[in-house]
gemmi code that builds the backbone of each chain (N, CA, C; Angstrom):
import gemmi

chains = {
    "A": [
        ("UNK", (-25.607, -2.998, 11.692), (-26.561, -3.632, 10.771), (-26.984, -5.012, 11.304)),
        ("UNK", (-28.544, -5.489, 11.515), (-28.906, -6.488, 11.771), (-28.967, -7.482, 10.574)),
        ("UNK", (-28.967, -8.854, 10.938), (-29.283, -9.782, 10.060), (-29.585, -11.222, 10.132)),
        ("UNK", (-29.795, -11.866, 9.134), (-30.697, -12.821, 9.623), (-29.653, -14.449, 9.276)),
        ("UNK", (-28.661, -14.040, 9.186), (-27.887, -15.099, 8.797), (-27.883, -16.465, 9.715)),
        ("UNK", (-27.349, -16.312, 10.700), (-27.953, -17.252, 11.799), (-28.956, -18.203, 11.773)),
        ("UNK", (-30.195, -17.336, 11.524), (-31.686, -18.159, 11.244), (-31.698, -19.095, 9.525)),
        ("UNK", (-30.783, -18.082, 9.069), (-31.315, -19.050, 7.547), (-30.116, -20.131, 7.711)),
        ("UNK", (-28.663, -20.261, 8.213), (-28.080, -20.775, 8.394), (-28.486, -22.224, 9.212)),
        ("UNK", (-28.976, -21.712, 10.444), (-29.727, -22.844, 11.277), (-30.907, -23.545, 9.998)),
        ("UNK", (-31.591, -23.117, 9.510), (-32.500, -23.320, 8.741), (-31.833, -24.731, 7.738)),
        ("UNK", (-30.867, -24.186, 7.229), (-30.215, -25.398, 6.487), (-29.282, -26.522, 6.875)),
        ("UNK", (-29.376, -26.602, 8.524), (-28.535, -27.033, 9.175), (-27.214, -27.275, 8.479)),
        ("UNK", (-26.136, -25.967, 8.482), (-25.636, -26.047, 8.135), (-24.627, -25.383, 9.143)),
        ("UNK", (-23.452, -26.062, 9.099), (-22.254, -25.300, 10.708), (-21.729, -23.985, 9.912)),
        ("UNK", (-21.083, -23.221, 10.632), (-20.538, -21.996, 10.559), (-19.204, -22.149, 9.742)),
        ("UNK", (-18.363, -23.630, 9.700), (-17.461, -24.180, 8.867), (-18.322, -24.259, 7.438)),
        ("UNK", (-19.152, -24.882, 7.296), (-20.128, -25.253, 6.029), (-20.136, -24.004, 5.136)),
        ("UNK", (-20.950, -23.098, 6.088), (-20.929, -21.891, 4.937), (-19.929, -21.011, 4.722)),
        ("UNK", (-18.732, -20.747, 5.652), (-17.782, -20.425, 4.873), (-16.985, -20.861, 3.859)),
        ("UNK", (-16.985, -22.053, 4.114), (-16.301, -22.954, 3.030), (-17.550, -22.599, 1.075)),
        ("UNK", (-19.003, -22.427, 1.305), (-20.104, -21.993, 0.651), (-19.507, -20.740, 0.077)),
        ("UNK", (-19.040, -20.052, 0.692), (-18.894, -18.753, 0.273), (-17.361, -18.137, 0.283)),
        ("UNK", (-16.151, -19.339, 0.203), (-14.719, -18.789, 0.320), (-14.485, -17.947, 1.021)),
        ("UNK", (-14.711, -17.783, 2.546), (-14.717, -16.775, 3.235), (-14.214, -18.059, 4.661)),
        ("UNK", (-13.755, -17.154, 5.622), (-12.872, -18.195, 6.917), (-14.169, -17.729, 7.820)),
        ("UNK", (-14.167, -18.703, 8.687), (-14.958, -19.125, 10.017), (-15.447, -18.176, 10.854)),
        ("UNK", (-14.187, -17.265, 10.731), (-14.198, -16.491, 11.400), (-15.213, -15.314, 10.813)),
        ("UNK", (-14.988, -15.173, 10.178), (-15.905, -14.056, 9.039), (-17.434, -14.610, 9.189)),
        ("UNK", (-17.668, -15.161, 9.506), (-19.370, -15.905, 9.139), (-20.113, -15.576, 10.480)),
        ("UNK", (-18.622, -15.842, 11.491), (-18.942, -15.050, 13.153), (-19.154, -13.981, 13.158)),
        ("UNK", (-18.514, -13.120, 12.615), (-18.033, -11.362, 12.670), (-19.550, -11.215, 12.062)),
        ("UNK", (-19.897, -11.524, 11.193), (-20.768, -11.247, 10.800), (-22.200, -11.828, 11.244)),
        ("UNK", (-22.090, -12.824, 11.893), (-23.669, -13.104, 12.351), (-23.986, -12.058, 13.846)),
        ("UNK", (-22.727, -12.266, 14.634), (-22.451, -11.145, 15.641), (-22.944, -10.169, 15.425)),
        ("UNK", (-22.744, -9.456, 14.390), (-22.972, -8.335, 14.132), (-21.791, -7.244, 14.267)),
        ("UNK", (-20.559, -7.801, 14.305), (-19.269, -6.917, 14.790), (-18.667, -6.374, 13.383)),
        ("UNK", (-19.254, -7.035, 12.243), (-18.380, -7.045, 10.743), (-19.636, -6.645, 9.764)),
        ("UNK", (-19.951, -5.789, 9.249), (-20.560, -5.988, 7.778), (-20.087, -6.287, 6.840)),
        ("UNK", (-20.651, -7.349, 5.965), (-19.927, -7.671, 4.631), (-19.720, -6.990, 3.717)),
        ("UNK", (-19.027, -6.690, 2.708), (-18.887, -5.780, 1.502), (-20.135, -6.142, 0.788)),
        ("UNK", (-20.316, -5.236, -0.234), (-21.468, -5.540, -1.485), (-21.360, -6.689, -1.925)),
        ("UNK", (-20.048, -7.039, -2.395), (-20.390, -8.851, -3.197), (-20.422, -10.126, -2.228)),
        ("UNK", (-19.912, -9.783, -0.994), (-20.113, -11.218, -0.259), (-21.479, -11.047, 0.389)),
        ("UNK", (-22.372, -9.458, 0.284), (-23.787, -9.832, 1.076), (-24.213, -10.604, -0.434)),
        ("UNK", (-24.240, -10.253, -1.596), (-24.430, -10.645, -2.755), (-24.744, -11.962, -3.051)),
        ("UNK", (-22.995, -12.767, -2.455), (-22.968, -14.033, -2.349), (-23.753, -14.578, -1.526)),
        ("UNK", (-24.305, -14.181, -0.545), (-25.272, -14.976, 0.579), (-25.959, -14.782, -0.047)),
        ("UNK", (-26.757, -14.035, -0.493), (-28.421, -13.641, -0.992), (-28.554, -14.236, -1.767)),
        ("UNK", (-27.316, -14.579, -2.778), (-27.994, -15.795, -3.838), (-27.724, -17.206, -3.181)),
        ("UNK", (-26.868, -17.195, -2.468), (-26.827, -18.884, -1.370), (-28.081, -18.997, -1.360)),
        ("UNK", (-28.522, -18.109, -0.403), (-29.847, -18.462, -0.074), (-31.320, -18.088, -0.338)),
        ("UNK", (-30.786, -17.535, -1.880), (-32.037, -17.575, -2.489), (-33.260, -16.314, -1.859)),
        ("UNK", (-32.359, -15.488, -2.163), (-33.043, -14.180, -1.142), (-32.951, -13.051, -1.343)),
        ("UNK", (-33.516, -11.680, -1.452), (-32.923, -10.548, -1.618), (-32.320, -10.454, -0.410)),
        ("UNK", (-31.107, -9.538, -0.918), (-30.025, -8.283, 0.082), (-30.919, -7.887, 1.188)),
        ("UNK", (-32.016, -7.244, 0.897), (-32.673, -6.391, 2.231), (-33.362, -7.634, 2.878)),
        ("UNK", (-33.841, -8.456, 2.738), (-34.456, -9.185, 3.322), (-33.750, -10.349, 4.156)),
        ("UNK", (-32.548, -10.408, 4.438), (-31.227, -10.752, 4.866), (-30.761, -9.757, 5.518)),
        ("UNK", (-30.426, -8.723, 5.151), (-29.678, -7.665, 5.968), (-30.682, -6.077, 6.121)),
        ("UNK", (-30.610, -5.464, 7.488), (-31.356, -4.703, 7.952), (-30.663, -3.735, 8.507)),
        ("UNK", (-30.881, -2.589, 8.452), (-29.982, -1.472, 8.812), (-30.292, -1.053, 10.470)),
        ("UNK", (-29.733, -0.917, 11.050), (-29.895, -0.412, 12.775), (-31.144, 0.511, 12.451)),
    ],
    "B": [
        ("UNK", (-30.685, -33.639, -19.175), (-29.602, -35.027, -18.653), (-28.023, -34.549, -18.085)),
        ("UNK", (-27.896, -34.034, -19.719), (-26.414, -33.578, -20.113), (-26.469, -32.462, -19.612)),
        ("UNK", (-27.396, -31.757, -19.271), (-26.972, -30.426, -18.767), (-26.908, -30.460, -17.067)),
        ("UNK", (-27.728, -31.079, -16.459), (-27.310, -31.651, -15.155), (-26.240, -32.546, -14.706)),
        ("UNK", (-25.612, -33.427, -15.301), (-24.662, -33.597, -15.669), (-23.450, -32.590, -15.416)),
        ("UNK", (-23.506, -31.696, -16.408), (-22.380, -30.791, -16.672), (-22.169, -29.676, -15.165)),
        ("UNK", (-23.535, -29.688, -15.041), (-24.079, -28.671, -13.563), (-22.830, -29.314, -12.720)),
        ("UNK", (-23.199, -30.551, -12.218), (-22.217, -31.518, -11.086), (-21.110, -31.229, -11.397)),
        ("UNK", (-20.875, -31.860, -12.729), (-19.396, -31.674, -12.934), (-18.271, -30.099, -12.976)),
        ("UNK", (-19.260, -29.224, -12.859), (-18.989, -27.855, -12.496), (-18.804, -27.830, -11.262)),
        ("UNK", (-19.810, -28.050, -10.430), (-19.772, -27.630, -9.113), (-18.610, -29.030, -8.355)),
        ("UNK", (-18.662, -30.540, -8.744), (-17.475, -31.306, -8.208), (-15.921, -30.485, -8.285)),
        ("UNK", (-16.129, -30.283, -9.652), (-14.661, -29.300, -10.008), (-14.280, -27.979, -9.471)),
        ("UNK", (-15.570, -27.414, -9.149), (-15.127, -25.858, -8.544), (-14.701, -26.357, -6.873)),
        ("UNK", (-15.878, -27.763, -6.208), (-15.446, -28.374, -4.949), (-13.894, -28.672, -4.492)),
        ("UNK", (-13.468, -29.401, -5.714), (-12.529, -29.735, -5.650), (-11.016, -28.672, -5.445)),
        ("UNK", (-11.117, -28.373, -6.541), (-10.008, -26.517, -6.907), (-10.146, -25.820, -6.025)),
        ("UNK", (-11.532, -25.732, -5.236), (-11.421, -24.103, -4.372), (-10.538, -24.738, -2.885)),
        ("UNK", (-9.739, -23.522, -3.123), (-9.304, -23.443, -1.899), (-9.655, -22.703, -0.721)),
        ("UNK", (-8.910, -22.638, 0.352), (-9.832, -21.849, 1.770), (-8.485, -20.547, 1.664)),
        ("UNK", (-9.493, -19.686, 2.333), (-8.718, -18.244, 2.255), (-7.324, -18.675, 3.201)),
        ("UNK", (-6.532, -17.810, 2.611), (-5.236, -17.586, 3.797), (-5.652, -17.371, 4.923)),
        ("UNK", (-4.961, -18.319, 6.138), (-5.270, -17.516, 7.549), (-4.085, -16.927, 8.065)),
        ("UNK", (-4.016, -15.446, 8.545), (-3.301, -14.732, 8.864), (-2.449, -15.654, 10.166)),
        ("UNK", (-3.931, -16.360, 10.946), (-3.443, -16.515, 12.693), (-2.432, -17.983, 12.051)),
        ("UNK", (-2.068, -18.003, 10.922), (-0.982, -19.046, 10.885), (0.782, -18.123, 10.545)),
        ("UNK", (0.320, -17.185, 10.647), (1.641, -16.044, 10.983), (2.321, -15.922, 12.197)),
        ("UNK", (1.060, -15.962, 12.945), (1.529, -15.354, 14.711), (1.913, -16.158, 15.577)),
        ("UNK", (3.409, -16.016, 15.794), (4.095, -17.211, 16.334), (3.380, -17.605, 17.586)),
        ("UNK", (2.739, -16.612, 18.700), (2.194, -17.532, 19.748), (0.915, -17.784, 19.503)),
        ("UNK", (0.348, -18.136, 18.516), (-0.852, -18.702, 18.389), (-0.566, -20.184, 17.990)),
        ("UNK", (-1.937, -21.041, 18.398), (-1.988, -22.351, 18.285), (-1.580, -23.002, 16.990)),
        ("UNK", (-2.204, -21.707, 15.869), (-2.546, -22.589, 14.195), (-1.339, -22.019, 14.056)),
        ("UNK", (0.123, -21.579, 14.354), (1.314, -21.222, 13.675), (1.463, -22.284, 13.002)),
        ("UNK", (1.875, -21.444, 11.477), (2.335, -22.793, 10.798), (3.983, -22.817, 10.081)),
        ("UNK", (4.859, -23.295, 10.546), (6.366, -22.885, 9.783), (6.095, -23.083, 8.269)),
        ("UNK", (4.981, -23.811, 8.085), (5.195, -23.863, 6.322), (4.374, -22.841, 5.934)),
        ("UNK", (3.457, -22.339, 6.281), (3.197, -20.743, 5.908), (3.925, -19.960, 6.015)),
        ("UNK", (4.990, -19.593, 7.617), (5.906, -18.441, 7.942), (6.520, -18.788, 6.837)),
        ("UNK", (7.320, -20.160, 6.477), (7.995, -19.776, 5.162), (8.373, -19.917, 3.784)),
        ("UNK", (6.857, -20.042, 3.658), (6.245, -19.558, 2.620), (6.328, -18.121, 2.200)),
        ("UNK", (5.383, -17.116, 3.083), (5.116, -16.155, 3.457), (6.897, -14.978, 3.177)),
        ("UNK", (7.575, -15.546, 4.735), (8.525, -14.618, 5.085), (10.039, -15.645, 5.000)),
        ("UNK", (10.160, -15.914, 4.297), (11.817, -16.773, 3.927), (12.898, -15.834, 3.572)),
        ("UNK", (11.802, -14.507, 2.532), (13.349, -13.283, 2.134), (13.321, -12.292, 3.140)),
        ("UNK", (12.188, -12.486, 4.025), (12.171, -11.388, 5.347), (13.639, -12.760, 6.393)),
        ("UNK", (13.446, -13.755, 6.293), (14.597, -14.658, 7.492), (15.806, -14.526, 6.594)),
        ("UNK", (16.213, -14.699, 5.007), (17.189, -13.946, 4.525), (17.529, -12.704, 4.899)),
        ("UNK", (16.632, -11.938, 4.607), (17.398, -10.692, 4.848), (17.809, -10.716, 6.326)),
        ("UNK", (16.750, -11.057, 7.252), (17.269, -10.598, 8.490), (18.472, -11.647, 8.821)),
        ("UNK", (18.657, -12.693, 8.464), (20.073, -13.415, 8.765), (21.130, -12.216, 8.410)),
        ("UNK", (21.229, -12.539, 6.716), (22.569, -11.368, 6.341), (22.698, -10.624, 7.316)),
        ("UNK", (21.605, -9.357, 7.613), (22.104, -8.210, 8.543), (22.174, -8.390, 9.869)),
        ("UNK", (21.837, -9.089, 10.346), (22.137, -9.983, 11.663), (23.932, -10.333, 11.578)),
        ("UNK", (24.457, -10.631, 10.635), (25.439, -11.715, 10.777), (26.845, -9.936, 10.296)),
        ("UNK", (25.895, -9.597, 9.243), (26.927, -8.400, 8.844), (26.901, -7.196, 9.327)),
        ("UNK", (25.632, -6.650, 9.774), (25.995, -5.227, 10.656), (25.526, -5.247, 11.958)),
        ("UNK", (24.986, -6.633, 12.557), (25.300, -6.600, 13.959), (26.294, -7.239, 14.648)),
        ("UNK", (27.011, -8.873, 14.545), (27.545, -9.599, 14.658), (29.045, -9.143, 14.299)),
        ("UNK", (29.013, -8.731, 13.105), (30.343, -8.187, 12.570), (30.648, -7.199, 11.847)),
        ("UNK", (30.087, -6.326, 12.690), (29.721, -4.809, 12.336), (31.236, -4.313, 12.653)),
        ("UNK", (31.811, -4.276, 13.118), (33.256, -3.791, 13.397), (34.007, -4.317, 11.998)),
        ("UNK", (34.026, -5.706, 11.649), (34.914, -6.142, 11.002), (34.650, -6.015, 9.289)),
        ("UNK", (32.998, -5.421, 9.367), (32.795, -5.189, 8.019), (33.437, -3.386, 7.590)),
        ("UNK", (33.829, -3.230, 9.099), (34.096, -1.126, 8.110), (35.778, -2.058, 7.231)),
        ("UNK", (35.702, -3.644, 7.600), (37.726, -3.337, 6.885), (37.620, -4.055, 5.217)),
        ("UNK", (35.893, -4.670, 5.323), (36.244, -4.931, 3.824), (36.208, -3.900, 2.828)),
        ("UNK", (36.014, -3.988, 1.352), (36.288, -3.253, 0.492), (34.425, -2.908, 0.122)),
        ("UNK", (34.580, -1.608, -0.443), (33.585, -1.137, -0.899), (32.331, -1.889, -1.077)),
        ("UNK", (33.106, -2.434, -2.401), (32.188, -3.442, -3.517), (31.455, -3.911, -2.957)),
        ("UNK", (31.875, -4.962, -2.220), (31.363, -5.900, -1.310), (30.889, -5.746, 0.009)),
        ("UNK", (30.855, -4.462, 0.532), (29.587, -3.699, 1.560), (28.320, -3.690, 0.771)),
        ("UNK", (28.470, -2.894, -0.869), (27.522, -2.103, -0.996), (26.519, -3.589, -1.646)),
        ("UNK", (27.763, -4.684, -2.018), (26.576, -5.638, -2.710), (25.801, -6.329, -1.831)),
        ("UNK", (26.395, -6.507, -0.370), (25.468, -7.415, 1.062), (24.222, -6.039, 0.830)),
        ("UNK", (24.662, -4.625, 1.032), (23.426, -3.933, 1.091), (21.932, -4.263, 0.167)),
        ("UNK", (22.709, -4.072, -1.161), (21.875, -4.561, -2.087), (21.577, -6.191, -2.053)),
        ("UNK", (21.387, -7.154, -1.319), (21.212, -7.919, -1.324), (20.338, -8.146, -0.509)),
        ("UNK", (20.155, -7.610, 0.882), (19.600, -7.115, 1.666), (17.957, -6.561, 1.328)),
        ("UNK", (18.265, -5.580, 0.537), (17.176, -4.740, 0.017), (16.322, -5.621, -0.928)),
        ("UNK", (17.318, -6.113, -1.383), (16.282, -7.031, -2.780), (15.374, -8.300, -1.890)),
        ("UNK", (16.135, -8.647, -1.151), (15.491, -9.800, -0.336), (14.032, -9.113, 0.291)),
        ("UNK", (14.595, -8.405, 0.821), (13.003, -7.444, 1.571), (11.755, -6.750, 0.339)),
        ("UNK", (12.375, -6.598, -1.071), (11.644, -6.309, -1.904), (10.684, -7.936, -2.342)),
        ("UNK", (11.211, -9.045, -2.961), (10.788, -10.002, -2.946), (9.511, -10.942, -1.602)),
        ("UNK", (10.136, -10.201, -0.008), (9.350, -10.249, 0.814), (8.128, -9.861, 0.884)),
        ("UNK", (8.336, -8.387, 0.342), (6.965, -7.185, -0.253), (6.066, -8.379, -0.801)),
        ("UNK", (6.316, -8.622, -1.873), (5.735, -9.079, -3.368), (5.518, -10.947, -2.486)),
        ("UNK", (6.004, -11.293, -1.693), (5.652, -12.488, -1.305), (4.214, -11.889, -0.573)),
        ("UNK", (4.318, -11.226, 0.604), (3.276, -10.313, 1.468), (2.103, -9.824, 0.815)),
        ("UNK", (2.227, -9.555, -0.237), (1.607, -9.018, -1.035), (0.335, -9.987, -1.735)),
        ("UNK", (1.221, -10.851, -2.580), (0.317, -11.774, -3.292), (-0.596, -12.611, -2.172)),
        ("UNK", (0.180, -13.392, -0.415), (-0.580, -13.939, 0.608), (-1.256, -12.805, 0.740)),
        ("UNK", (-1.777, -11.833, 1.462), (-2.718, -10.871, 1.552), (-4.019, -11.209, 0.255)),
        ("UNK", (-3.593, -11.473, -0.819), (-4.434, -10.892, -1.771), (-5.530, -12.743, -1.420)),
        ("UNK", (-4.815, -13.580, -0.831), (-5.436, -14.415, -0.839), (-5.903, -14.624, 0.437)),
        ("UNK", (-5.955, -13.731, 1.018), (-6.755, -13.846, 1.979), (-8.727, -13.750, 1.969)),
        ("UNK", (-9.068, -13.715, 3.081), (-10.960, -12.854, 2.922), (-10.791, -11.668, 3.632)),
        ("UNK", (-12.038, -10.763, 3.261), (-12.236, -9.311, 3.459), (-11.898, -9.015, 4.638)),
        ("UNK", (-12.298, -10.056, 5.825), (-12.407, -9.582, 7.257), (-10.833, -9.483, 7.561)),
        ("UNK", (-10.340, -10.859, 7.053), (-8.978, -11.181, 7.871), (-7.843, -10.274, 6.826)),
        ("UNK", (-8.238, -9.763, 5.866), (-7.479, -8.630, 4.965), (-7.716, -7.447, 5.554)),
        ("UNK", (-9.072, -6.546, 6.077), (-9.042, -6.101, 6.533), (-7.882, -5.204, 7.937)),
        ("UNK", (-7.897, -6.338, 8.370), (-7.330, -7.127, 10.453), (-6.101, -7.096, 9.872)),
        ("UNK", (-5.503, -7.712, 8.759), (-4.047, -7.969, 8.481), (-3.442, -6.218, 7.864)),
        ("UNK", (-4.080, -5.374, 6.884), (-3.691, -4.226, 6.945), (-3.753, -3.195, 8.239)),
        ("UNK", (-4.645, -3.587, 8.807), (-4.828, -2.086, 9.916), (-3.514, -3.045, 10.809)),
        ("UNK", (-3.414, -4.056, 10.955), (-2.000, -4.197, 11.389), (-0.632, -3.682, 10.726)),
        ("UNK", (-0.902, -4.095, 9.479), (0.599, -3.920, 8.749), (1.022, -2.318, 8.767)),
        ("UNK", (-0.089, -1.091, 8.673), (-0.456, 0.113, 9.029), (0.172, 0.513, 10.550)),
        ("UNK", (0.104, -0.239, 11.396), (0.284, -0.229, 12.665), (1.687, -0.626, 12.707)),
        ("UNK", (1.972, -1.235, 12.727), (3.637, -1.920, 12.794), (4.057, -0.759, 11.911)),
        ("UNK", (3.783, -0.313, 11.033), (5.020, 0.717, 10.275), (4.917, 2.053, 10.806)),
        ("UNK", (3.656, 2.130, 11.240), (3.637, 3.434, 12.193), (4.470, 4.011, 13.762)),
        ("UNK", (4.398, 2.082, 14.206), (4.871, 2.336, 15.308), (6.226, 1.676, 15.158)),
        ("UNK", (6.813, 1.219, 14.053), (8.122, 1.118, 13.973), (9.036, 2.293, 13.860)),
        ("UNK", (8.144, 3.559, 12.992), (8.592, 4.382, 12.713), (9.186, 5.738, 13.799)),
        ("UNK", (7.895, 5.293, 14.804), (7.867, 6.453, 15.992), (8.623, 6.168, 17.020)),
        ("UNK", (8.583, 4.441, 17.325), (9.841, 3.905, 17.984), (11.129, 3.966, 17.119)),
        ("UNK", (11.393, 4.314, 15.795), (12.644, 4.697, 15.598), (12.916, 5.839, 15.935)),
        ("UNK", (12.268, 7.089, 15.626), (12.567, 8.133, 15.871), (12.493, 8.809, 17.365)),
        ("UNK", (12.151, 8.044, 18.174), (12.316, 7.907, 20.043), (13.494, 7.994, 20.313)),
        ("UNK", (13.977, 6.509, 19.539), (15.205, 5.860, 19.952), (16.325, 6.504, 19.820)),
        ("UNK", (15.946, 6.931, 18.364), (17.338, 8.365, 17.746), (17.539, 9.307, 18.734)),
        ("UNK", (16.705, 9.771, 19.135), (16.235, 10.860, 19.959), (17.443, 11.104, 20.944)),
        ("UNK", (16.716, 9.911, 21.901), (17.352, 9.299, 23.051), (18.718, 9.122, 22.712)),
        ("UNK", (19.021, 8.335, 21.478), (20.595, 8.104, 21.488), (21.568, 9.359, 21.348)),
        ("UNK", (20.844, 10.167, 20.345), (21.636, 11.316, 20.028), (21.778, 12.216, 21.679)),
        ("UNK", (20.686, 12.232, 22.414), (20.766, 13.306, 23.477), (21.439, 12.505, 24.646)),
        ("UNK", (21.993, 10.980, 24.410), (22.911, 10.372, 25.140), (22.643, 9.695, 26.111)),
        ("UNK", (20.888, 9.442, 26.244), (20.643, 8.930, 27.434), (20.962, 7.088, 27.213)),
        ("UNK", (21.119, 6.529, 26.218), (21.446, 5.815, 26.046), (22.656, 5.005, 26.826)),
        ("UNK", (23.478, 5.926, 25.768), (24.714, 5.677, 26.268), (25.474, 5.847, 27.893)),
        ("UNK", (24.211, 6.893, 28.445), (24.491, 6.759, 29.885), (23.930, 5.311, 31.021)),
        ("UNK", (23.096, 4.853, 30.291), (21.654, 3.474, 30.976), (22.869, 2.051, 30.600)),
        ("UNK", (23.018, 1.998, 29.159), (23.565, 0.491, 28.925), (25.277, 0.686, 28.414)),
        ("UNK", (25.740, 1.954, 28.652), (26.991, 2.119, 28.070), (27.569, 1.667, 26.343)),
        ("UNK", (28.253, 2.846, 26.776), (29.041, 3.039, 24.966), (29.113, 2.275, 24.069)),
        ("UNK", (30.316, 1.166, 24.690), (30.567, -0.009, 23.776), (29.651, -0.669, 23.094)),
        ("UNK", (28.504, -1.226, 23.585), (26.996, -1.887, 23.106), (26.545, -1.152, 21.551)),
        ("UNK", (26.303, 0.476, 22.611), (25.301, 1.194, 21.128), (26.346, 1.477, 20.207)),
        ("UNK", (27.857, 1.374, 20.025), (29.012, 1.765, 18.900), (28.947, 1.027, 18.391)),
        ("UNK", (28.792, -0.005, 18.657), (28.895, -1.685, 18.477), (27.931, -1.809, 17.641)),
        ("UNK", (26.757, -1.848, 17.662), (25.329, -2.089, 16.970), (24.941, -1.002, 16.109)),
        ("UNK", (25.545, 0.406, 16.813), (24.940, 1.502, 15.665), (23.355, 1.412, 15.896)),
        ("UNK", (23.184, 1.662, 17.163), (21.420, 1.580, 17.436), (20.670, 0.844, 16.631)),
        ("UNK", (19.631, 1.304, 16.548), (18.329, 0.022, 15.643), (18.904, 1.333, 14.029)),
        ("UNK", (19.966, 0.815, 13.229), (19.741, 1.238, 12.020), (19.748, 0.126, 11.368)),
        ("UNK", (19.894, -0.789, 11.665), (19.962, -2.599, 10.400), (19.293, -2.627, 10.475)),
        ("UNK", (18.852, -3.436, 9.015), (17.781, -4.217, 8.529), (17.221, -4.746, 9.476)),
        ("UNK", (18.221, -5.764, 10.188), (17.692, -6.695, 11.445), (16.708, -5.838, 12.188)),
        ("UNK", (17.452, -5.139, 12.765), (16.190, -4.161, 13.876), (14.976, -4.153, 13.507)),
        ("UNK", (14.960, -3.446, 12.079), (14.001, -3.071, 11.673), (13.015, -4.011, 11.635)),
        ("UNK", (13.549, -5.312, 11.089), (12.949, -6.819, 10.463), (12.131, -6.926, 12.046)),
        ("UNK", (12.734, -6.900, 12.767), (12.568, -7.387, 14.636), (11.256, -6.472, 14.879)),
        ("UNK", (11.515, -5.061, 14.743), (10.423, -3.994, 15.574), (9.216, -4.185, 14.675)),
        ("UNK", (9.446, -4.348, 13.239), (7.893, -4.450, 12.587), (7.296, -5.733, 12.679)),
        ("UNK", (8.192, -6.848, 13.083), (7.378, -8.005, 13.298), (6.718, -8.132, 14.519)),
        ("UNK", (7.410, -7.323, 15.707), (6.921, -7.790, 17.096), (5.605, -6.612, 16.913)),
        ("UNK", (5.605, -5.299, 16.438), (4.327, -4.506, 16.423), (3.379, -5.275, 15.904)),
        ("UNK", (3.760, -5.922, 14.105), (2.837, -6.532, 13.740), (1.504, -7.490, 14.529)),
        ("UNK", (2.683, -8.630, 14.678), (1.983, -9.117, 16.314), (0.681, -8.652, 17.126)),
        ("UNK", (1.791, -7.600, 17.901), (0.350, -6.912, 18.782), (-0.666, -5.905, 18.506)),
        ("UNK", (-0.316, -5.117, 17.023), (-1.329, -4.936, 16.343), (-2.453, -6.035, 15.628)),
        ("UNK", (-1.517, -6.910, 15.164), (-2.838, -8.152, 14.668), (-3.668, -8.962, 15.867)),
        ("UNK", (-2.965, -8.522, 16.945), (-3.645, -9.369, 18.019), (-4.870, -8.362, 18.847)),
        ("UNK", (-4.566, -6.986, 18.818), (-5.602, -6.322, 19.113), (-6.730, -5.649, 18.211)),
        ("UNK", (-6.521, -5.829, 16.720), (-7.655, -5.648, 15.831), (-8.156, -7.107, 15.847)),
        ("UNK", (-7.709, -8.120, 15.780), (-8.579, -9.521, 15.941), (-9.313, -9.378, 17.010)),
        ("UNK", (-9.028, -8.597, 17.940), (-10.288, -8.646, 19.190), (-11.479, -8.221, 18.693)),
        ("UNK", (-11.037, -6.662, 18.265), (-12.266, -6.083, 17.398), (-13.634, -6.832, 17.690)),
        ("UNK", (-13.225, -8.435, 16.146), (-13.897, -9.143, 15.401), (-14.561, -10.452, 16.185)),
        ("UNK", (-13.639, -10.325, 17.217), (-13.823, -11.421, 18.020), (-15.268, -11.656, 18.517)),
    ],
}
model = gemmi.Model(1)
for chain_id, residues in chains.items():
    chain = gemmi.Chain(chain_id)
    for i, (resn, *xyz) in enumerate(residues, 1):
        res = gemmi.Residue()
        res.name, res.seqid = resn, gemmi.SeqId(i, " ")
        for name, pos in zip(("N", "CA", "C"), xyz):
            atom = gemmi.Atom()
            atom.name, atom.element = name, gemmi.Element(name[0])
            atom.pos, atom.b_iso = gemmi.Position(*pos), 0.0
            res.add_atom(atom)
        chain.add_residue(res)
    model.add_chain(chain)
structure = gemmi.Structure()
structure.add_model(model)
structure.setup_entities()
């Protein structure tokens, strides 16, 4: 699954520490997932989409 | 006013209270972030238990067949309860972990009991068909009673744990 986390992240200049700490989730997880190595469950894509003020699909994109 | 206000004072207070997920890599003794006040936190009735059976059925495994019943069966049960309390320590850290590193921490804990299990039943194998006892001699494996203590056990699922948590963290890496 592609996504756009990265870009909206950069967007708010915000570090990869920042938004996990945003979303109770570790450092590592914010990697896994901008990578593309991890998809998030339903409520933490949830939690981003309302971070950032966004629908689910328009954030996350299926291969 | 008051309702912006109250907004801040929500979000200062949730700032404040929230804490950061458990990190597993403060478990794994050769990693950088080991932390002894997590390990014992975490595993104190896993270093209980494994002391006792360390001290009583490896150390002085001979000298415990001369005490009395009672007092075998209560180190056993003491033993067991310690490793139950370990559970329920393991248990609740896990739950405070995040998805990814909960994830990484079961397909390990999965792994260590799998391969504790298959390396026990190797070992039996081997001991019963004697090759054992032919490689490091008699006295040793009579002595220890192969990997049946707690200890062993405590030993083989922590060192799998390990290199199972260290090769699903690649995964993610």
């Amino acid at each position: 699954m592609k996504n756009k986390l990265r870009e909206l992240r950069a967007a708010k200049d915000w570090s990869q520490s920042d938004l996990a700490d945003k979303l109770d989730v570790s450092r590592q997880t914010i990697n896994a997932i901008e990578t593309g190595k991890y998809d998030p469950s339903l409520p933490l894509a949830f939690k981003i989409a309302r971070l950032f003020k966004q629908k689910i699909e328009d954030i996350f994109e299926a291969d | 006013v008051g309702r912006l206000w109250n907004q801040d004072f929500i979000f200062m207070a949730k700032e404040s209270f929230m804490s950061k997920p458990n990190n597993p890599d403060e478990l794994i003794l050769i990693d950088r972030q080991f932390s002894w006040r997590t390990a014992w936190k975490v595993c104190r009735w896993w270093f209980i238990a494994f002391i006792i059976s360390m001290l009583c059925d490896v150390l002085f495994a001979n000298e415990k067949k001369q005490w009395i019943l009672e007092w075998r069966v209560t180190i056993v049960a003491v033993e067991f309860l310690a490793l139950l309390f370990f559970m329920r320590d393991v248990a609740r850290w896990i739950r405070g972990t995040d998805e990814l590193q909960r994830r990484i921490t079961l397909a390990a804990l999965l792994f260590a009991v799998s391969a504790s299990f298959f390396f026990f039943l190797f070992w039996l194998r081997l001991e019963r068909e004697g090759f054992l006892n032919a490689i490091f001699g008699a006295p040793i494996w009579n002595h220890t009673r192969g990997i049946s203590s707690v200890a062993h056990a405590c030993a083989l699922l922590s060192t799998f744990y390990g290199i199972g948590y260290l090769i699903f963290k690649r995964r993610y890496k």
